[in-house]
Backbone as a chain_set.jsonl record, in Angstrom:
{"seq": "XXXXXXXXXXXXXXXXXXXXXXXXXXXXXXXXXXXXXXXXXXXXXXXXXXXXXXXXXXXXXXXXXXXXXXXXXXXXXXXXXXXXXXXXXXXXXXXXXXXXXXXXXXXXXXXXXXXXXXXXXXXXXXXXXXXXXXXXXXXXXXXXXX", "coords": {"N": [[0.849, -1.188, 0.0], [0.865, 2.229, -0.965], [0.955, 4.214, 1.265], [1.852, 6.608, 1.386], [1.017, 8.558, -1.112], [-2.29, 8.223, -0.697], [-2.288, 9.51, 1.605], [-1.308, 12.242, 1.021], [-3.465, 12.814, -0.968], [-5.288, 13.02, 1.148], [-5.328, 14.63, 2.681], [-5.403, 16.924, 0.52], [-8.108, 17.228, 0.007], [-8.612, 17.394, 3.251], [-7.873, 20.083, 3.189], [-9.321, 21.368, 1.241], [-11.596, 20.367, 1.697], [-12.212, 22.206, 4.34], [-11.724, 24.661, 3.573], [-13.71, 24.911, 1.992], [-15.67, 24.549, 3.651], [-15.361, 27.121, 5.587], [-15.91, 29.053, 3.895], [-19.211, 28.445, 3.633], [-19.716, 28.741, 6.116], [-18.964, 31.99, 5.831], [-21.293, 32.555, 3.76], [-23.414, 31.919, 5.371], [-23.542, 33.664, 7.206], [-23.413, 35.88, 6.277], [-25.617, 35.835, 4.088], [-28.29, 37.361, 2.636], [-31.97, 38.8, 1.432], [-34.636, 37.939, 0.207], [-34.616, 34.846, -0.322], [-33.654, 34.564, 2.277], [-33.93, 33.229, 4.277], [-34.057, 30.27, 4.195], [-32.218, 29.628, 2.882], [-30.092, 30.638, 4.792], [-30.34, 28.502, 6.774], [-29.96, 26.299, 5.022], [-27.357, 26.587, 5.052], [-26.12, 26.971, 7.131], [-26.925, 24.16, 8.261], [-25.179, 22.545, 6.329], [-22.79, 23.696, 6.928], [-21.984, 22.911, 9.262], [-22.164, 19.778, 9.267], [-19.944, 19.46, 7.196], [-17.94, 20.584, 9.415], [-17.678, 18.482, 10.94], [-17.152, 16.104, 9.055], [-14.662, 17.026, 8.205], [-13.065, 16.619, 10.683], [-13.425, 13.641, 10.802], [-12.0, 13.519, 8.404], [-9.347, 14.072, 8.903], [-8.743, 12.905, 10.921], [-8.533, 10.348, 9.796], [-6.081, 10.703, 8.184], [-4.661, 10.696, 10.381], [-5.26, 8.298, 11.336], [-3.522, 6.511, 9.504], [-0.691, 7.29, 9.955], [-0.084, 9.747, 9.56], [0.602, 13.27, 9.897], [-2.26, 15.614, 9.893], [-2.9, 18.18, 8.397], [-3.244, 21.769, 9.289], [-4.229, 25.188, 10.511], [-4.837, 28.193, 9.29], [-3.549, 29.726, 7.138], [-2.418, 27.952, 5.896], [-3.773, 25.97, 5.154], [-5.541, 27.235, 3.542], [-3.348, 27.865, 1.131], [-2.368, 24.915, 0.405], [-5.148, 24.184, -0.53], [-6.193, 26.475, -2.056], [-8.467, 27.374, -2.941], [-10.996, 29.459, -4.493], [-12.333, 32.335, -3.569], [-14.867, 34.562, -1.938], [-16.177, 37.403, -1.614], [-17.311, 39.052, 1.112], [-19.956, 40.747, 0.808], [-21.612, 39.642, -1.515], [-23.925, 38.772, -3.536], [-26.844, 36.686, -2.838], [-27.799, 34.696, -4.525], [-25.413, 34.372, -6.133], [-23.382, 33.388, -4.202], [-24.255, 31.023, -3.598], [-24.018, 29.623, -6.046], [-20.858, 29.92, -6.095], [-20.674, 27.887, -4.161], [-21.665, 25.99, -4.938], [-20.04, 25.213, -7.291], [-17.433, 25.205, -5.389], [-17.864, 23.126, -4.143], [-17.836, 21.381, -5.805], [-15.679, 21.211, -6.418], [-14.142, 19.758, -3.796], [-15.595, 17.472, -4.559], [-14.054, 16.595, -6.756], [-11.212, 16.369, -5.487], [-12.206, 14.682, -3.726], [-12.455, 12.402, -5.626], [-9.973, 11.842, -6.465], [-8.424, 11.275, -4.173], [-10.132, 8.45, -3.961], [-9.296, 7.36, -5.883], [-6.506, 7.29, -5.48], [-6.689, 5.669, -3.033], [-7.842, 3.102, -3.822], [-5.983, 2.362, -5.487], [-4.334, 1.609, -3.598], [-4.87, -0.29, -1.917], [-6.756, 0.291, -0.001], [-9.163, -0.27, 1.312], [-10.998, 1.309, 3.513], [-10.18, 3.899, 3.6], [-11.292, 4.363, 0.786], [-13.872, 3.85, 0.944], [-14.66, 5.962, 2.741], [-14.346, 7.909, 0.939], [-15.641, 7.696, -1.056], [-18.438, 7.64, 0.889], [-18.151, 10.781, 1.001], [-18.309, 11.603, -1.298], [-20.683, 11.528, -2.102], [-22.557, 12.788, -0.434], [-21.382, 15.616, -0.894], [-22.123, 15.373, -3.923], [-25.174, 15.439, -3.296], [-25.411, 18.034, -1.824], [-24.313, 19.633, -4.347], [-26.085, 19.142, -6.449], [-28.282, 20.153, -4.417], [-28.346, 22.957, -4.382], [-27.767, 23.681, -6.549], [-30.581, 23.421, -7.572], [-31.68, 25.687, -6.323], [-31.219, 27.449, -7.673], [-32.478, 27.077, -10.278]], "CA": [[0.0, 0.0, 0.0], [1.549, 2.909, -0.951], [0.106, 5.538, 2.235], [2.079, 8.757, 1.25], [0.387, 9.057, -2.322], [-3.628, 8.386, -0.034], [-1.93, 10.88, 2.87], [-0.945, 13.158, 0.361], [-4.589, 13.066, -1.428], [-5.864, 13.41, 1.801], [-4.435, 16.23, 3.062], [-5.941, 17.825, 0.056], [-9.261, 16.403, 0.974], [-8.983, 17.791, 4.334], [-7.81, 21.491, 3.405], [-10.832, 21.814, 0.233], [-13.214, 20.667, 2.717], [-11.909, 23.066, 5.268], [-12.07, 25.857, 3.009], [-15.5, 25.014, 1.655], [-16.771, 25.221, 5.262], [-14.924, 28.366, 5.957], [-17.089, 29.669, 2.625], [-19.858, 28.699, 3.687], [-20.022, 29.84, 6.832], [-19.476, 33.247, 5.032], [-22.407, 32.839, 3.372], [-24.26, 31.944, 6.376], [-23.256, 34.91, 8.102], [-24.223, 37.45, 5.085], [-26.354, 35.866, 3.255], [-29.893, 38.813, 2.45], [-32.985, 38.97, 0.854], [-35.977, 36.82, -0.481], [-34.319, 33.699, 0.134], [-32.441, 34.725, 3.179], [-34.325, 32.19, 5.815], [-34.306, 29.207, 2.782], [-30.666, 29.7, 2.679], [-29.318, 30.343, 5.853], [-30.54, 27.505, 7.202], [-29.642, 25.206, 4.545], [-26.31, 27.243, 4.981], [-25.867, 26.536, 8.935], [-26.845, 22.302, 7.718], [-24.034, 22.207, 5.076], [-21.421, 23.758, 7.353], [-22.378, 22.255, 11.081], [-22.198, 18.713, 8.193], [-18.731, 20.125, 7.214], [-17.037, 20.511, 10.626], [-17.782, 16.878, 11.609], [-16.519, 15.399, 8.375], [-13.354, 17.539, 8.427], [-12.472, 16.257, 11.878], [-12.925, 12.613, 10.485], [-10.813, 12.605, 7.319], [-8.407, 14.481, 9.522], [-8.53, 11.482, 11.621], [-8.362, 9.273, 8.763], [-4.85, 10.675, 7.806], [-3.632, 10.444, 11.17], [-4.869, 6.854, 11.3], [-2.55, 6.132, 8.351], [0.181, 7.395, 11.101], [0.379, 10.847, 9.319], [-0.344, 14.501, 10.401], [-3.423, 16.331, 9.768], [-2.729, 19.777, 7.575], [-3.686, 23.113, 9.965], [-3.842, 26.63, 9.993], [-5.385, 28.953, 8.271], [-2.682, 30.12, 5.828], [-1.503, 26.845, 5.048], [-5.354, 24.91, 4.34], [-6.166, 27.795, 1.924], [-2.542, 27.389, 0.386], [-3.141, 23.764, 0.067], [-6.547, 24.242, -0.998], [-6.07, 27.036, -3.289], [-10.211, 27.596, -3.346], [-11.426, 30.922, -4.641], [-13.086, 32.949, -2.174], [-15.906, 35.223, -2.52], [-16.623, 38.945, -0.933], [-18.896, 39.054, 1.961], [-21.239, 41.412, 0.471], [-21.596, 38.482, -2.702], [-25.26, 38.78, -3.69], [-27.659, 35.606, -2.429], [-27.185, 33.926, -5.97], [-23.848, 34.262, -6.476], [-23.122, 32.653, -2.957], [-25.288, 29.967, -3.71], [-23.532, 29.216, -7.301], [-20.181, 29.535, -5.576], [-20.353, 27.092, -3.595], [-21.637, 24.449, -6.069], [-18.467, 25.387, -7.345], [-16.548, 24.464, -4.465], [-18.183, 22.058, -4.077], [-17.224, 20.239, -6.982], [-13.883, 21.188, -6.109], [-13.883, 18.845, -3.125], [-15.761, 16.301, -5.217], [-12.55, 16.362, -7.661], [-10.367, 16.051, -4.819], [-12.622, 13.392, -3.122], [-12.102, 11.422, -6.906], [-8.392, 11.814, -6.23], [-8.553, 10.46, -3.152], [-10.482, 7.765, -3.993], [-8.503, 6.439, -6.437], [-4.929, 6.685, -4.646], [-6.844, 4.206, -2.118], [-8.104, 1.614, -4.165], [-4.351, 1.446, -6.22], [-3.285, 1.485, -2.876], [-5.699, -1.313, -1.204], [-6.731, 1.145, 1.12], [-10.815, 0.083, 1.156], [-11.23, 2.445, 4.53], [-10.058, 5.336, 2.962], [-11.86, 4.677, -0.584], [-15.219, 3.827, 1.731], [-15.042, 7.155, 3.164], [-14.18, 8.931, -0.049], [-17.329, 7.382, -1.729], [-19.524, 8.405, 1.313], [-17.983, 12.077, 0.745], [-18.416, 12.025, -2.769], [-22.425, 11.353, -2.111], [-23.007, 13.813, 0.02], [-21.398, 16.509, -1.819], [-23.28, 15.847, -4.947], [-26.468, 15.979, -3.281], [-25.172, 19.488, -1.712], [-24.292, 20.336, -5.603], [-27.941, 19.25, -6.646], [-29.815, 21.138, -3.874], [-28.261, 24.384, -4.644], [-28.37, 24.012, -8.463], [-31.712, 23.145, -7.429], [-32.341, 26.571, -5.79], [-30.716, 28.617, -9.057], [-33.125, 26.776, -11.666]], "C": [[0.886, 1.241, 0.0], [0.793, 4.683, -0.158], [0.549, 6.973, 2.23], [1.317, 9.06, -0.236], [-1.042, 9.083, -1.227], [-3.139, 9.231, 0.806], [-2.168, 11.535, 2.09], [-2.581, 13.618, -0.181], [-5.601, 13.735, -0.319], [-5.986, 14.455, 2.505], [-5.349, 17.292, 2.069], [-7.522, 17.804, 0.057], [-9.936, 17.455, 2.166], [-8.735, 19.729, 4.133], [-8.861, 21.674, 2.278], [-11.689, 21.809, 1.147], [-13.237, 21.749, 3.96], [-12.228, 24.373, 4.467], [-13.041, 25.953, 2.883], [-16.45, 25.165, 2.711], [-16.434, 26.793, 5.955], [-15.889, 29.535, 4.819], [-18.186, 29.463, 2.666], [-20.456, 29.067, 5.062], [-20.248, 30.94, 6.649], [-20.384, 33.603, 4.919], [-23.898, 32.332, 4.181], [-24.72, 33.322, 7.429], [-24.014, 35.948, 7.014], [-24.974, 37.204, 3.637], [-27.857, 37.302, 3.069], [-30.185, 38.194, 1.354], [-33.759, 37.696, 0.594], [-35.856, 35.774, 0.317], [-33.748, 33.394, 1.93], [-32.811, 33.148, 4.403], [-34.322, 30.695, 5.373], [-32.267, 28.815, 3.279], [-29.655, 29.86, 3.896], [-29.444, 29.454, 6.721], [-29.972, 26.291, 6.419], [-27.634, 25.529, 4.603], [-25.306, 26.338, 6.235], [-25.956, 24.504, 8.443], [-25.435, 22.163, 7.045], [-22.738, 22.754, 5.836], [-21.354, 23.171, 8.768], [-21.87, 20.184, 10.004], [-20.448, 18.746, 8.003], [-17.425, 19.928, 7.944], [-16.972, 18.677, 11.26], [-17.162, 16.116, 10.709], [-15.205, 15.906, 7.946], [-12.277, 16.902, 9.65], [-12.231, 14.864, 11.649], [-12.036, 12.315, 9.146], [-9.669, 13.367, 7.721], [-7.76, 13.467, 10.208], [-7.882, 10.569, 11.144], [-6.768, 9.543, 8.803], [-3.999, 10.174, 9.391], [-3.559, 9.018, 12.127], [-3.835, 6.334, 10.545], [-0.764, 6.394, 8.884], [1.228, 9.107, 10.342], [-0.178, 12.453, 9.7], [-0.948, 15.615, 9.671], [-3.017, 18.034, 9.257], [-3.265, 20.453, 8.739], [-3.395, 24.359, 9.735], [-4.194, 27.358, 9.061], [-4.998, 29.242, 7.087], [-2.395, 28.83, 5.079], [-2.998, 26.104, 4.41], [-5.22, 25.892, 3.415], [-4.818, 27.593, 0.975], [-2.742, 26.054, -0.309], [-4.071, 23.615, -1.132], [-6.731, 25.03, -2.434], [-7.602, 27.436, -4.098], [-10.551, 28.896, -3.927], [-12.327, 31.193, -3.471], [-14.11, 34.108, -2.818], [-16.249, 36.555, -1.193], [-17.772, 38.375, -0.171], [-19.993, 40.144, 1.883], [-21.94, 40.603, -1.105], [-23.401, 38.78, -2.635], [-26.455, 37.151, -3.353], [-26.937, 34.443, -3.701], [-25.921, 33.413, -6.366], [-23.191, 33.16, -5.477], [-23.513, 31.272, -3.594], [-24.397, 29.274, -5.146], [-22.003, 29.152, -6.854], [-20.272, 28.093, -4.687], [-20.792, 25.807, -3.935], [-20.4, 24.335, -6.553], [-17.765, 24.659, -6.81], [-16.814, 23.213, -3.706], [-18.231, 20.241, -4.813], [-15.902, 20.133, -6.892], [-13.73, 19.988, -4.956], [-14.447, 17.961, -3.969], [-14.266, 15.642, -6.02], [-11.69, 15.73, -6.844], [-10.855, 14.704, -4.307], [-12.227, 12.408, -4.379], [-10.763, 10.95, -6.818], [-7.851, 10.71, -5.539], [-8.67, 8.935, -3.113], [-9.854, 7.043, -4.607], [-7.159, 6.168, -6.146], [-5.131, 5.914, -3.455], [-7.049, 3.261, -2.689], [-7.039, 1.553, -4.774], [-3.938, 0.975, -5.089], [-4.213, 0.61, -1.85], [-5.716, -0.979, 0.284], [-8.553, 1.205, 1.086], [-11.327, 1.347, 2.419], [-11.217, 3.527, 4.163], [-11.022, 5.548, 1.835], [-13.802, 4.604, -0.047], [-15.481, 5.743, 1.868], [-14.763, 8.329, 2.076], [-15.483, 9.185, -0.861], [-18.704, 8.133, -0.956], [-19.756, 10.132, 1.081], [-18.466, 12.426, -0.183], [-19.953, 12.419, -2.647], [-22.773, 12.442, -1.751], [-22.697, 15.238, -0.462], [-21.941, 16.824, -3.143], [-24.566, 15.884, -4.377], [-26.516, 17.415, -2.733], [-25.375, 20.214, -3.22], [-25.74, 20.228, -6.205], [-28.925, 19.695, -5.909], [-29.317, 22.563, -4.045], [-28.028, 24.557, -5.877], [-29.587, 24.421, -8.362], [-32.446, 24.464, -6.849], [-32.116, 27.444, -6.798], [-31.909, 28.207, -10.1], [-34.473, 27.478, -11.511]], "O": [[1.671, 1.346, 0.942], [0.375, 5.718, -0.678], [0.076, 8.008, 2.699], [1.035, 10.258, -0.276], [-1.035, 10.193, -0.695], [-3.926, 10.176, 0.738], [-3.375, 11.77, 2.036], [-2.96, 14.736, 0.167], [-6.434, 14.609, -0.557], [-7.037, 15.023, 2.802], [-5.918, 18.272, 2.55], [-7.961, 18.95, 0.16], [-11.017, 18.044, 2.203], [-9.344, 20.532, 4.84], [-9.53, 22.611, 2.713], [-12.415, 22.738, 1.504], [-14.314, 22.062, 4.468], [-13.119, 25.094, 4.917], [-13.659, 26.87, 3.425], [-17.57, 25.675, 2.743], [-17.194, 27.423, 6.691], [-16.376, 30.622, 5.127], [-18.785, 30.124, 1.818], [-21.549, 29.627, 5.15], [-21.336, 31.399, 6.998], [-20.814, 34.606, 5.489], [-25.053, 32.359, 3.755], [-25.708, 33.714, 8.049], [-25.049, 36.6, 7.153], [-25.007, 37.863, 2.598], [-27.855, 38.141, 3.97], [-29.538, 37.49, 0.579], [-33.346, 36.562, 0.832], [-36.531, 35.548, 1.321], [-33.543, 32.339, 2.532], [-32.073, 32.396, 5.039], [-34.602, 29.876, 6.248], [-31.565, 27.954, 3.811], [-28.571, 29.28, 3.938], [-28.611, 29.502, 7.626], [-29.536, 25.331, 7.054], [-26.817, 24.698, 4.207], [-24.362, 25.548, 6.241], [-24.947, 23.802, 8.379], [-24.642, 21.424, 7.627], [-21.648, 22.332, 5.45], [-20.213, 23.077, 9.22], [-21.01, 19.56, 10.625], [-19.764, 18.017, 8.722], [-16.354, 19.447, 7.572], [-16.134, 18.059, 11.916], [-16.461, 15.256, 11.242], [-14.568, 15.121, 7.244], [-11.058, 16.756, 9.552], [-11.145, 14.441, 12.046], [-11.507, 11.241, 8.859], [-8.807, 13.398, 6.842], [-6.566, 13.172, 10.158], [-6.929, 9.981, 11.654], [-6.094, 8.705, 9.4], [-2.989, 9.473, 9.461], [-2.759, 8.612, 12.97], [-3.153, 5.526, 11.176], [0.194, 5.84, 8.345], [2.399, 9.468, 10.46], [-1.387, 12.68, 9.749], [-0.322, 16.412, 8.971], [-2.914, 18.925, 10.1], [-3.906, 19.653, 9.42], [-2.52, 24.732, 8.954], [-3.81, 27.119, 7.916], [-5.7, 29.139, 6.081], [-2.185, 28.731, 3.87], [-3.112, 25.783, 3.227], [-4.754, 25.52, 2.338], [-5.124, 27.101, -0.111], [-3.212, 26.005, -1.445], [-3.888, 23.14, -2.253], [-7.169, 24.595, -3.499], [-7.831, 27.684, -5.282], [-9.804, 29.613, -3.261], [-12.871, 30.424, -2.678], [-14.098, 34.448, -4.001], [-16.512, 36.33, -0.012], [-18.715, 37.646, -0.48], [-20.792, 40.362, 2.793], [-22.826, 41.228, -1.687], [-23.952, 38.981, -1.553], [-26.641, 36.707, -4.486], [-25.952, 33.704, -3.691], [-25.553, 32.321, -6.798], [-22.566, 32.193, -5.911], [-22.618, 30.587, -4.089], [-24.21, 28.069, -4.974], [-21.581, 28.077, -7.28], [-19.449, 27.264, -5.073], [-20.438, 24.75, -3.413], [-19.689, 23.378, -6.248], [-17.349, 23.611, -7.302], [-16.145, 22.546, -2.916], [-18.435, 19.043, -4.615], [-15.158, 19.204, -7.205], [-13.008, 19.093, -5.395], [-13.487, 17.313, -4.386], [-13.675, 14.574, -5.858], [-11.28, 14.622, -7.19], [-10.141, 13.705, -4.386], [-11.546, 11.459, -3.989], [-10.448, 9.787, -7.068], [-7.201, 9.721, -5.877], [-7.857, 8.187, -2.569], [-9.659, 5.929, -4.121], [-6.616, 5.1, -6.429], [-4.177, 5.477, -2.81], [-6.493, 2.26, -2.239], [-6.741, 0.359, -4.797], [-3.204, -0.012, -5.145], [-4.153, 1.091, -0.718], [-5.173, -1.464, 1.276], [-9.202, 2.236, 0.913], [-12.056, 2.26, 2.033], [-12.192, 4.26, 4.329], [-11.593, 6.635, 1.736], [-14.725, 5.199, -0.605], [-16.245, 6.487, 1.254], [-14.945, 9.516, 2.345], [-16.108, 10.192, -1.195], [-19.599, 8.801, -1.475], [-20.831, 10.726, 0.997], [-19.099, 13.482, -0.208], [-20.378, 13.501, -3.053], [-23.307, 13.209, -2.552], [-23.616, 16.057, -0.47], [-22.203, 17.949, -3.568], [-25.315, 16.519, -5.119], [-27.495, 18.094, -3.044], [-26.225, 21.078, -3.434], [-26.435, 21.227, -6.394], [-30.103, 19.759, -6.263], [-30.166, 23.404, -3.748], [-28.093, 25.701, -6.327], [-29.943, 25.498, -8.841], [-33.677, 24.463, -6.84], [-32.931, 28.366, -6.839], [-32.297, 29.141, -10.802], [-35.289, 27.459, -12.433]]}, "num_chains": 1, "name": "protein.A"}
């Protein structure tokens, strides 16, 4: 099993999804108008969701007997996410973070496949459950643009 290529994936894993919760907190915090009570609620779900699965593929790496990326400067380095103004209009927010949300999907793909070369089913389990749940994130906030 080769565990520094799945570390390595994971790592990026753990700083996308870190960012993407740091973004949408954002847009929890300043989301306005129409939608505002639609959206900051589904806002507060998707990042409270977030923090809990950050802490386990954090875990994950440092089951693998490696340590867990931190720090503000260094996850968004890592990560490398675009970021979005906190005065961003409802919409925009909302289309961002399908965005970045595909961005961790990508990474989760990554992931996934430097575990199964590397007969790492634990890791590729929990890449798959990630993957899920981020496309149904990306299909309920398409789902609020259409």
């Amino acid at each position: 099993m080769n565990k520094e290529t799945v570390v390595n994936a994971l790592r990026q894993v753990v700083a996308d999804s870190y960012a993407l919760l740091g973004q949408t907190h954002l847009c929890h915090w300043n989301v306005r108008g129409p939608g505002f009570f639609a959206l900051h609620a589904a806002f507060e779900e998707q990042y409270t969701e977030l923090f809990a699965a950050v802490d386990e593929l954090a875990e994950r790496v440092r089951a693998l007997g490696a340590l867990a990326p931190g720090g503000l400067s260094n996850l968004a380095r890592i990560s490398g996410m675009e970021e979005i103004a906190e005065d961003t209009p409802a919409d925009q927010m909302v289309a961002h973070l399908a965005k970045a949300n595909r961005k961790v999907i990508a990474s989760l793909g990554e992931a996934r496949k430097a575990a199964s070369e590397a007969g790492d089913d634990e890791t590729e389990d929990l890449m798959i459950a990630r993957t899920q749940i981020h496309e149904k994130t990306v299909w309920m906030l398409e789902a609020y643009l259409a």
